[in-house]
MARVEX-97828 format. One line per field, with one value per residue (C-alpha): residue number from 1; residue in three letters; x, y, z. Coordinates in steps of 0.2 Angstrom, whole numbers, plus 5000, padded with zeros to 4 digits. Each point is the difference from the previous one (the first is absolute). Example, Ala and Ser with C-alpha at 12.3 -4.5 7.8 and 13.67 -1.06 7.14 Angstrom:
nr = c(1|2)
rest = c(Ala|Ser)
u = c(5062|5006)
v = c(4978|5017)
w = c(5039|4997)
//
This chain:
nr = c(1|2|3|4|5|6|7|8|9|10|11|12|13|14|15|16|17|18|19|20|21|22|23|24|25|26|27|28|29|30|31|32|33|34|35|36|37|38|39|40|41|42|43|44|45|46|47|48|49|50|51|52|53|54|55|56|57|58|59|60|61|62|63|64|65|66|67|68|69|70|71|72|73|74|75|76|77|78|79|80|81|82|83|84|85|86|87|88|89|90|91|92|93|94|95|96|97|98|99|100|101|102|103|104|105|106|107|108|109|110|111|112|113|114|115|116|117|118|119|120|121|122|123|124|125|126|127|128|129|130|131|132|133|134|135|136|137|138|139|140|141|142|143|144|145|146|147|148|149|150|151|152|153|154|155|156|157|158|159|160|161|162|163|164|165|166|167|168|169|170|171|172|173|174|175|176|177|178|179|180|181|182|183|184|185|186|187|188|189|190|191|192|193|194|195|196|197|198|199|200|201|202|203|204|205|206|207|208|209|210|211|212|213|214|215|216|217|218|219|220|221|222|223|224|225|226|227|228|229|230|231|232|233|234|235|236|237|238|239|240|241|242|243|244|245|246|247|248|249|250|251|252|253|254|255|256|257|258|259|260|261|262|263|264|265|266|267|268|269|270|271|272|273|274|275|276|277|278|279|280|281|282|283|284|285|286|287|288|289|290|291|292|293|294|295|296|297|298|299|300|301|302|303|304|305|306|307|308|309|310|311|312|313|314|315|316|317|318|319|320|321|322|323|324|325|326|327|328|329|330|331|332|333|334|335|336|337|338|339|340|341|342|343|344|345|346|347|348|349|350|351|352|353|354|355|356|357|358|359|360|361|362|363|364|365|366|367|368|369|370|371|372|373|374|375|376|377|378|379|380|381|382|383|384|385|386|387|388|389|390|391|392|393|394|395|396|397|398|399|400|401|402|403|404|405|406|407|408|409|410|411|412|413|414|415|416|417|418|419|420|421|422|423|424|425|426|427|428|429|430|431|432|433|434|435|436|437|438|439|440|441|442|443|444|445|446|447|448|449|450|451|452|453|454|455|456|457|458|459|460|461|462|463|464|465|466|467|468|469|470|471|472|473|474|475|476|477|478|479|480|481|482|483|484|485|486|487|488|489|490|491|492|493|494|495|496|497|498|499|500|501|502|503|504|505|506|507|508|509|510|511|512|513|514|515|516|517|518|519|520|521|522|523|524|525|526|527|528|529|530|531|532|533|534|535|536|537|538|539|540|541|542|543|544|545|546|547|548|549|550|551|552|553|554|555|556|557|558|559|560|561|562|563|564|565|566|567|568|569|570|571|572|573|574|575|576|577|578)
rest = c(Unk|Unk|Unk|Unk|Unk|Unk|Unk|Unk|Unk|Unk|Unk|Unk|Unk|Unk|Unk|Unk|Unk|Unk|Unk|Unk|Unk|Unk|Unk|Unk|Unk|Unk|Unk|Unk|Unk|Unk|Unk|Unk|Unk|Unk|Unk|Unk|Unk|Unk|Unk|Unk|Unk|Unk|Unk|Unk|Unk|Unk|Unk|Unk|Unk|Unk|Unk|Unk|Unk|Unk|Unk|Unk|Unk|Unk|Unk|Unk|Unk|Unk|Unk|Unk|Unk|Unk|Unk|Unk|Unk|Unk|Unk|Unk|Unk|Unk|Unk|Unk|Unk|Unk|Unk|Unk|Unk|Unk|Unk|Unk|Unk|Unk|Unk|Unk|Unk|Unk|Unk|Unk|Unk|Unk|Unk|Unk|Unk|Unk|Unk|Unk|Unk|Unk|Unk|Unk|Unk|Unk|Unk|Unk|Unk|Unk|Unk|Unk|Unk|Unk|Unk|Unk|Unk|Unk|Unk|Unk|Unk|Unk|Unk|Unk|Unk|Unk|Unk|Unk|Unk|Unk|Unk|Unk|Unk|Unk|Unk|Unk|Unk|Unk|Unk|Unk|Unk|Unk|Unk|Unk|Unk|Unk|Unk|Unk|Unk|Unk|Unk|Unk|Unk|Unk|Unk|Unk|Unk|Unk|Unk|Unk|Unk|Unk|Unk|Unk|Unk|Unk|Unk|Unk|Unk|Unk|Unk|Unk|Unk|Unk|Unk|Unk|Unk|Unk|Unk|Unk|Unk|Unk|Unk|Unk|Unk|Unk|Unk|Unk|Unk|Unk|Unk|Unk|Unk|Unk|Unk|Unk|Unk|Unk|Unk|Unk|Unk|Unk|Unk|Unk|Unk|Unk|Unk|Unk|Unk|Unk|Unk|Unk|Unk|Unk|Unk|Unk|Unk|Unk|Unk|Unk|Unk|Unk|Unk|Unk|Unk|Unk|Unk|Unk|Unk|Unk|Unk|Unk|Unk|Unk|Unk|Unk|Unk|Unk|Unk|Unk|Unk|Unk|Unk|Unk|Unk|Unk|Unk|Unk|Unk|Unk|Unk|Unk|Unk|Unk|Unk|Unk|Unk|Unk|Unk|Unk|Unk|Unk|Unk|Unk|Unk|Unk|Unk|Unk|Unk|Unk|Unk|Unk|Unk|Unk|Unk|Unk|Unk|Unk|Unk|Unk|Unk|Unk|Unk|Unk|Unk|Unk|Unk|Unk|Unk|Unk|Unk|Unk|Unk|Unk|Unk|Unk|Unk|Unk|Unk|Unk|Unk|Unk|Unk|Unk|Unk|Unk|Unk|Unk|Unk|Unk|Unk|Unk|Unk|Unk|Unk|Unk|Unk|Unk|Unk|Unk|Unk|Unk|Unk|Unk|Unk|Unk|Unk|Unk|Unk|Unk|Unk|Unk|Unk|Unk|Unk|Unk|Unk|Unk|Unk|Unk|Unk|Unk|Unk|Unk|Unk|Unk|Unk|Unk|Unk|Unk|Unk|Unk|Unk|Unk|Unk|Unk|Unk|Unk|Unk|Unk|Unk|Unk|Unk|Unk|Unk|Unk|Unk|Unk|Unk|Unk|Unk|Unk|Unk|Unk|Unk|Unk|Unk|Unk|Unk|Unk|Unk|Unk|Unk|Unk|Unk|Unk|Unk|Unk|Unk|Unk|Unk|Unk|Unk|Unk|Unk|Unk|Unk|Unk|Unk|Unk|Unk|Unk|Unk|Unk|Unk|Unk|Unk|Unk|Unk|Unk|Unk|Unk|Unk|Unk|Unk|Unk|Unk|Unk|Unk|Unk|Unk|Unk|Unk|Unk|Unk|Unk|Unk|Unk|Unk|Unk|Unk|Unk|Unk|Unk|Unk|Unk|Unk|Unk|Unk|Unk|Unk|Unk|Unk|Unk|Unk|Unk|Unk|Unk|Unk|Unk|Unk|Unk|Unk|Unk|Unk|Unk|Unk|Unk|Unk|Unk|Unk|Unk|Unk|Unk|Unk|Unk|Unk|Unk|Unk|Unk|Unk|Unk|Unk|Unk|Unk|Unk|Unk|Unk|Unk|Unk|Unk|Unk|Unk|Unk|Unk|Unk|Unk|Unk|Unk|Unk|Unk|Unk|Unk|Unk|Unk|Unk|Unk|Unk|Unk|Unk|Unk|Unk|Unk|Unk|Unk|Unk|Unk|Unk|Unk|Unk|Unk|Unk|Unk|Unk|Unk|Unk|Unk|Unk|Unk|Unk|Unk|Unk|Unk|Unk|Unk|Unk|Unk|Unk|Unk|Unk|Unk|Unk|Unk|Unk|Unk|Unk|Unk|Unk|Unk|Unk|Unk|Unk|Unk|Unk|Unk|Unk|Unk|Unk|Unk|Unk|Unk|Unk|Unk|Unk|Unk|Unk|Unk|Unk|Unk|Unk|Unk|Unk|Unk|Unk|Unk|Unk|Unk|Unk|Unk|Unk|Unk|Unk|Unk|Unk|Unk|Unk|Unk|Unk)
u = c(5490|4990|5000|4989|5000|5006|4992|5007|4986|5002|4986|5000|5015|5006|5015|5002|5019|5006|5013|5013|5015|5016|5012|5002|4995|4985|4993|4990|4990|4984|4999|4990|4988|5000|4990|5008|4991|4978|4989|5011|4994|5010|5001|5012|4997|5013|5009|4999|5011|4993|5009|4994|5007|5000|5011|5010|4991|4988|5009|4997|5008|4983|4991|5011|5020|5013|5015|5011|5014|5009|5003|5020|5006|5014|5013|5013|4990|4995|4982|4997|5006|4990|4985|5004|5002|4983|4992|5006|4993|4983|4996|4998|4990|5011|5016|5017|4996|4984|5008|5014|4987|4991|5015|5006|4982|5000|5016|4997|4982|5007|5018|5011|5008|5015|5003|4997|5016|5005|5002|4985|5013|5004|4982|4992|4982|4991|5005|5001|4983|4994|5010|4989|4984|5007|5001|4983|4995|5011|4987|4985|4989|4981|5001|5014|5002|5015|5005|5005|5010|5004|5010|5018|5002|4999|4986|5006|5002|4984|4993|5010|4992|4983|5000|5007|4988|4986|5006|5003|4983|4989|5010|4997|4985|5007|4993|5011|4996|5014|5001|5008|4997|5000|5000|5006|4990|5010|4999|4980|4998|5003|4988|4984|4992|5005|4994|5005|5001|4998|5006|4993|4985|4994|4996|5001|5002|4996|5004|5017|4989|4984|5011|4999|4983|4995|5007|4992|4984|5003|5006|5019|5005|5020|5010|5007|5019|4997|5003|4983|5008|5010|4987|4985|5011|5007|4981|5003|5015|4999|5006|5007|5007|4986|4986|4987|5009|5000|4982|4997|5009|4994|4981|5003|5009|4987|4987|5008|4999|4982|4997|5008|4991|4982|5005|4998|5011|5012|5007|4986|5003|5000|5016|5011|5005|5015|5010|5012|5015|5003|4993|5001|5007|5008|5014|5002|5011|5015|5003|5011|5015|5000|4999|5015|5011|4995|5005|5016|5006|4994|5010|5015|5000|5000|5012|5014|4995|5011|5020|5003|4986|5008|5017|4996|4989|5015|5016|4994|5002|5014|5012|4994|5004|5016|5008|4996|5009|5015|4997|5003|5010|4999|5002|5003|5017|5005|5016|4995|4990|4982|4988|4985|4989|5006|4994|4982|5001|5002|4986|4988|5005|4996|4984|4994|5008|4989|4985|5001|5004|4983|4993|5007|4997|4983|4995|5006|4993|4983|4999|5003|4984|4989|4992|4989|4998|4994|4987|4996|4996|4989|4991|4998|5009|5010|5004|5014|5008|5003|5007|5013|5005|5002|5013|5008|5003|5005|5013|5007|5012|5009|5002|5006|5014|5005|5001|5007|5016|4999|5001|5014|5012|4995|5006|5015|5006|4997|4998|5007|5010|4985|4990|5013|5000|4980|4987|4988|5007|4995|4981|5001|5004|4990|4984|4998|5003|4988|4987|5004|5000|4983|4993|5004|4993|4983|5001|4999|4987|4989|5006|4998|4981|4994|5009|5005|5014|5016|5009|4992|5003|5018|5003|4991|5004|5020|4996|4992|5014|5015|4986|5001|5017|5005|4988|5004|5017|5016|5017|4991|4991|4999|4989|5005|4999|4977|5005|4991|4986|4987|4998|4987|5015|5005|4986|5007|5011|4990|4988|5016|5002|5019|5000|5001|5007|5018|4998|5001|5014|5011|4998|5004|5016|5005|5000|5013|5014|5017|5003|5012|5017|4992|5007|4996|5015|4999|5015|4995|4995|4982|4996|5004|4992|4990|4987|4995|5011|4986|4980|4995|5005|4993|4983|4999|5004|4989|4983|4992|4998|4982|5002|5010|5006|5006|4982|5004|4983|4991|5006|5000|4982|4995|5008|4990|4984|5001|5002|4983|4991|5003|4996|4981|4997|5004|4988|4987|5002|4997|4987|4989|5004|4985)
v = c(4777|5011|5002|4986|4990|4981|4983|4986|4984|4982|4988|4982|4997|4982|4989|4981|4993|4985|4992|4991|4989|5006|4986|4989|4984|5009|4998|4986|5009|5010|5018|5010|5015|5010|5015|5014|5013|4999|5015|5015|5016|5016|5021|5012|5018|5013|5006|4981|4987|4984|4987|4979|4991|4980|4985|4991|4995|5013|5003|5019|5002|4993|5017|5009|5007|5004|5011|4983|5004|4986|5007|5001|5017|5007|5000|5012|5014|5016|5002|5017|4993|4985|5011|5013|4983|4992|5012|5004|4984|5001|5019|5009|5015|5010|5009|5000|5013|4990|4986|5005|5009|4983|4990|5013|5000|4983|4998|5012|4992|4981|5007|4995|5018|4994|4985|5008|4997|4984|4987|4986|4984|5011|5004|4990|4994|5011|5013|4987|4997|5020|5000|4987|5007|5017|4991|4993|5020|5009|5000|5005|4983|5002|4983|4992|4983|4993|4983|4996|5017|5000|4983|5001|5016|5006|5009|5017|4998|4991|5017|5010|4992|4998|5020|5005|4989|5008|5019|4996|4993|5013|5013|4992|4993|4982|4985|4986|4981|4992|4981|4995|4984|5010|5018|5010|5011|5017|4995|4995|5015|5008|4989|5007|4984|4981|4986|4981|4986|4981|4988|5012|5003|5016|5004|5018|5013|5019|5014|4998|5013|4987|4984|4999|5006|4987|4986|5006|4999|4983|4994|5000|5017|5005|4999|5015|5005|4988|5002|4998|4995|4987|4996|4995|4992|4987|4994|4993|4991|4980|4993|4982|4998|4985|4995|5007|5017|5001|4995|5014|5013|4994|5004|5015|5006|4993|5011|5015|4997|4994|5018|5014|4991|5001|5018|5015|5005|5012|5008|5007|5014|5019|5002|5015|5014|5006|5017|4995|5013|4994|4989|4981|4997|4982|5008|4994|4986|5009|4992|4984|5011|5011|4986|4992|5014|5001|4983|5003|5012|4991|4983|5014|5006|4983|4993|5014|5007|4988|5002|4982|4993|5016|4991|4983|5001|5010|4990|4984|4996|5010|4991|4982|5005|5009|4983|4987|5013|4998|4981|4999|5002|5018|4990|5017|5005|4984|4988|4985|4984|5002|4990|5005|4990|5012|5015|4989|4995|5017|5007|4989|5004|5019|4996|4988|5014|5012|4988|4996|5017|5007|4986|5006|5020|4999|4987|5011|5018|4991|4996|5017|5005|4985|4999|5019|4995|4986|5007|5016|4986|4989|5016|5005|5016|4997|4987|4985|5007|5018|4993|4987|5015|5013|4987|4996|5018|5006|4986|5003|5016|4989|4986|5007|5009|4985|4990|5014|4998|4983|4999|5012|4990|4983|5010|5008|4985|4986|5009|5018|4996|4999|5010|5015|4994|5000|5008|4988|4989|5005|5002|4979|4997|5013|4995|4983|5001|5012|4990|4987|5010|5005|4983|4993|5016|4997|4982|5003|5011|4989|4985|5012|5006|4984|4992|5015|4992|5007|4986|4986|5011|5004|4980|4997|5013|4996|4982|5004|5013|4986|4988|5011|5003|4981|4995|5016|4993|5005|4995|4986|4992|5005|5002|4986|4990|5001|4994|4981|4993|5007|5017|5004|5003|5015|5009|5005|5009|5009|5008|5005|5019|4993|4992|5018|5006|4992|4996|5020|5004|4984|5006|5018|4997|4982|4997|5004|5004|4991|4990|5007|4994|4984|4990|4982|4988|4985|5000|5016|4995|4993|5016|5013|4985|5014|4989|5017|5014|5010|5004|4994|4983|4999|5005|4991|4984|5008|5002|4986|5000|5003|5017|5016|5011|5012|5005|5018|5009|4983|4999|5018|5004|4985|5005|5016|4990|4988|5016|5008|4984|4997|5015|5002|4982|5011|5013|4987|4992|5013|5008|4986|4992|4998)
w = c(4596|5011|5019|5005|5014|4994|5005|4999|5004|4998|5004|5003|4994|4998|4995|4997|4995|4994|5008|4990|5012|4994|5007|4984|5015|5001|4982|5003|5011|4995|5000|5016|4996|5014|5001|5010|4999|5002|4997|5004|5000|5004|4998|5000|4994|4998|5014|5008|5005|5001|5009|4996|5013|5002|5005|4984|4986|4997|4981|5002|4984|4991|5003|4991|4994|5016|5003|5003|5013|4995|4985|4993|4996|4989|5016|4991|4997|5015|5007|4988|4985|5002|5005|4980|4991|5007|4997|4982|4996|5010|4997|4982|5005|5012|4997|5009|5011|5004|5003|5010|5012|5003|5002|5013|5010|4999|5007|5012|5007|5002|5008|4987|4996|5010|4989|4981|4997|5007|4990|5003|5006|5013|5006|5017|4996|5008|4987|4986|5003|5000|4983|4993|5005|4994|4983|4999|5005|4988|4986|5013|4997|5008|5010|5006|5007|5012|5004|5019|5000|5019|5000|5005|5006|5018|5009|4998|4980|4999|5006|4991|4983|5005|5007|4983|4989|5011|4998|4981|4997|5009|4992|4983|5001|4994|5006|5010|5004|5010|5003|5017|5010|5017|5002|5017|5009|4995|4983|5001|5003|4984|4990|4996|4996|5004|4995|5011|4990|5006|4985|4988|5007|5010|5018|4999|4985|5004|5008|5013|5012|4999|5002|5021|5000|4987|5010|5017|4991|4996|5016|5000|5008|4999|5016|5007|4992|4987|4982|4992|4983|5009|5013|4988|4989|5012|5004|4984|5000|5003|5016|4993|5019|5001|4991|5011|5000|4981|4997|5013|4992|4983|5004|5006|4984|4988|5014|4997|4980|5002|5011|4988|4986|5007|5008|4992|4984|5012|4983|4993|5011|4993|4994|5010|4992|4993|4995|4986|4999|4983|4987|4999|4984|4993|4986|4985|4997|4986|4982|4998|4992|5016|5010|4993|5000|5020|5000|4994|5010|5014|4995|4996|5014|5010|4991|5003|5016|5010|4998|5004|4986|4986|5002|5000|4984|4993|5007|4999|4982|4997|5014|4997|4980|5008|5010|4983|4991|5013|4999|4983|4986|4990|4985|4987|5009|5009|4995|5010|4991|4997|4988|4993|5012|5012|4993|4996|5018|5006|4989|5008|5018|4995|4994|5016|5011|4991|5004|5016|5005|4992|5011|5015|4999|4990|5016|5012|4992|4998|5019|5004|4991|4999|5014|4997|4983|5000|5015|4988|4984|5011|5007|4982|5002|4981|4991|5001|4984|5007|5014|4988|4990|5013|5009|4985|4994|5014|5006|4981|5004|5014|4988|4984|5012|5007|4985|4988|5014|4998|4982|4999|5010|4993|4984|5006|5009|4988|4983|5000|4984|4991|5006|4998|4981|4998|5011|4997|5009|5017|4993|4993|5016|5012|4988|5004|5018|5001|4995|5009|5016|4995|4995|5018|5008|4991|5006|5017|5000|4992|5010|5017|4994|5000|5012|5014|5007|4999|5002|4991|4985|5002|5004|4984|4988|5005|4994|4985|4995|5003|4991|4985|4999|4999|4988|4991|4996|5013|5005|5011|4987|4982|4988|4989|5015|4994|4983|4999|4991|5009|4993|5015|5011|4991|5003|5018|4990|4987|5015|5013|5000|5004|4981|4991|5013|5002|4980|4998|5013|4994|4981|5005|5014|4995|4979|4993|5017|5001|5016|5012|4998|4992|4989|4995|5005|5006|5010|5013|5017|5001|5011|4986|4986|4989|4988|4993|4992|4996|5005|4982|5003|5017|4998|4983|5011|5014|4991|4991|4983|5000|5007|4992|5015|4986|4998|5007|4995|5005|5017|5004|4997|5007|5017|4999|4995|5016|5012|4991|5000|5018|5003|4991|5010|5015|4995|4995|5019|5008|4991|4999|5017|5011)
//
């Protein structure tokens, strides 16, 4: 672009909203359009801050985008890092060292050099706030609009913001609009132009110099030591004190509309000039692969840049496999009595450990990127899908460590006989559970996309997952349990993930074993009473007849089909949610 002064004009700018009540006793009642705002006009050139100011319900967010301070950021990461990866993914036109130098003058100008590298939980608002604008500036936009960026921080702070939006946009040459309600005299000051609002309609846009001089013209000069912002506002607020008052105070506000209308247009003023030091550029956004590696360095570094959530997401699954293990019987070197329907049992408690713990750790690690994501999609920054995958890869590396230790000591506890004598083993079992782990992870981040609480989707995904396992088939109820005249019953059977699941596992570490010190007599204690000698008869008694859990290929690949089905649904969700 070259070196031209920027203007950015609206005129007579309206907005009418429709209503809707949202308490479900509300339903009945008809909808309200409401208008909110009427015939708006406003400037800003570059170089400018333009401050709207307006008591609640002027719905400033109808002109135009805004830097949202309310906004949820990734709370494990450090100002500069978060700083590099915004603006990998906003900035394709600029190198490192460009980009380093822009992070370090931006840092420098809003006072946040002493925070780089502090990690954003442990920032105060005041800077959390600078950060956010320093986010929205990073890829050097034209015009930037903020939302009410003054609330809840103290006076000092509120200054410090506003000074270094004011240096960083005559420096620049960007164009600011600021939303706020009131406005105090320090900060009024660094607007260029103003414009007061009165239930979205206007009684006064131009110039900040012109504003007292315009309002002496018309009658209503400003007291001494009084903020004019703040002053000429307050002639517009209704006094509900009695209803004389308010009829009062009413007319005089529709007068002052009535006025700035019939005046003369106060923005059609010659516009200042300026002396840009350096271009106004908007970057270019990068390419979607670029983007996604960003992304995954970013969720990476997220994800492992806390001790505390490194050790859980590695420990957790390991020790709760770790205490079954001691609970239970090692049924390949043990003397003691055990059946079959032990080791089926067992089996299924490893595969709804498995389950629920995805559930728990892919709930948690979402929440820890979520919020900003799910901001950066709705802002249109990249897509829903880049955000899934980049989440998914990088929480992978944790995962796979914690559950490769898992599988070794479920192998080496319960089956180390053999395992020793086949390696492949350890792979029929690691395999399934894999997939399984995978298949709830999918599952809660479509159930969290479309529902975006964290704990209406682990409630429900838990009561789906012990939902599936018994009408899968387990030690609490089998599967000949479904076999009746009604063949529809069977079809909770045919489409559970559990069904191949356990059918492969049983085949693979049941068929074929001896019972523990199990013989069939009669005359042992009703205790030690062993009905099986052996996994054949077990799960031939176990399955119905319709089903052949020997179906090794069957099962196996059907396992891996669910985990890839589920997962182009997830794809499909996300790509063409609106």
């Amino acid at each position: 672009m070259l070196d031209e002064l920027y203007v950015f004009e609206c005129r007579n700018v309206s907005s009418t909203c429709t209503i809707t009540p949202s308490k479900w006793y509300n339903y009945t009642s008809s909808k309200v359009t409401a208008q909110f705002l009427k015939e708006i006009s406003i400037v800003v050139q570059s170089g400018e801050i333009h401050g709207i100011i307006g008591s609640a319900g002027q719905m400033f967010d109808s002109i135009c985008a805004f830097v949202n301070f309310n906004q949820a950021l990734i709370e494990t990461i450090s100002i500069r890092a978060m700083l590099k990866f915004q603006a990998g993914i906003m900035i394709s036109d600029l190198n490192d060292q460009e980009i380093t130098e822009r992070i370090n003058l931006l840092l420098q100008e809003f006072d946040l050099i002493t925070y780089q590298n502090i990690l954003i939980c442990d920032l105060n608002e005041s800077a959390r706030k600078r950060l956010l604008l320093c986010m929205r500036l990073i890829s050097n936009p034209i015009l930037i609009i903020l939302d009410e960026p003054t609330t809840c921080i103290d006076a000092l702070s509120n200054y410090q913001l506003m000074y270094a939006l004011s240096t960083y946009v005559k420096r620049t040459g960007t164009m600011a609009i600021i939303a706020t309600r009131t406005l105090r005299s320090d900060l009024y000051q660094l607007l260029s132009r103003v414009t007061i609002l009165f239930y979205g309609e206007t009684i006064y846009s131009g110039a900040t110099q012109q504003l007292p001089l315009y309002f002496n013209h018309i009658g209503f000069p400003c007291p001494i030591n009084e903020n004019p912002a703040t002053y000429y506002l307050s002639l517009v607020m209704i006094d509900r004190e009695t209803t004389e008052r308010y009829r009062e105070t009413q007319e005089q506000a529709l007068k002052l509309i009535d006025l700035f209308k019939n005046n003369i247009d106060l923005q059609s003023e010659v516009l200042h000039s300026i002396q840009l030091t350096k271009r106004l550029l908007f970057h270019g956004r990068p390419s979607s692969s670029y983007q996604f590696f960003i992304l995954l360095q970013r969720s990476f570094c997220a994800l492992n840049s806390s001790a505390h959530i490194v050790l859980l997401r590695l420990l957790l699954l390991p020790l709760l496999t770790l205490l079954i293990c001691f609970c239970s019987t090692p049924f390949s070197t043990s003397d003691e009595w055990w059946s079959p329907q032990d080791k089926a049992a067992l089996l299924i408690i490893y595969s709804t450990l498995f389950s629920i713990v995805s559930i728990f750790l892919t709930i948690f690690n979402e929440s820890i990127v979520h919020g900003q994501c799910e901001q950066d999609v709705t802002d249109g920054v990249y897509s829903e899908i880049l955000s899934i995958l980049s989440f998914s890869l990088a929480s992978m590396l944790n995962d796979l460590l914690a559950f490769t230790s898992s599988i070794f000591i479920i192998t080496f506890w319960h089956f180390y006989s053999q395992f020793s004598e086949n390696w492949n083993y350890i792979w029929n079992l690691a395999l399934p559970l894999w997939c399984c782990y995978q298949y709830f992870q999918i599952l809660v981040l479509i159930v969290i996309f479309y529902t975006k609480k964290a704990e209406f989707t682990a409630k429900f995904l838990i009561e789906f997952c012990f939902g599936s396992v018994i009408c899968a088939g387990s030690f609490f109820i089998a599967p000949r349990t479904f076999v009746s005249t009604n063949d529809l019953r069977h079809i909770l059977m045919y489409i559970n993930f559990y069904r191949y699941l356990f059918s492969f596992i049983n085949f693979k570490f049941i068929d074929g074993t001896k019972a523990g010190n199990c013989i069939f007599d009669s005359n042992k204690p009703l205790e030690q009473f062993c009905r099986w000698t052996n996994g054949t008869m077990f799960l031939n008694e176990y399955y119905p007849e319709s089903w052949n859990y020997s179906m090794e290929t069957f099962n196996y690949y059907f396992i891996i089909f669910f985990v890839i089905i589920i997962a182009i649904v997830s794809l499909l969700c996300f790509k063409f949610n609106k």
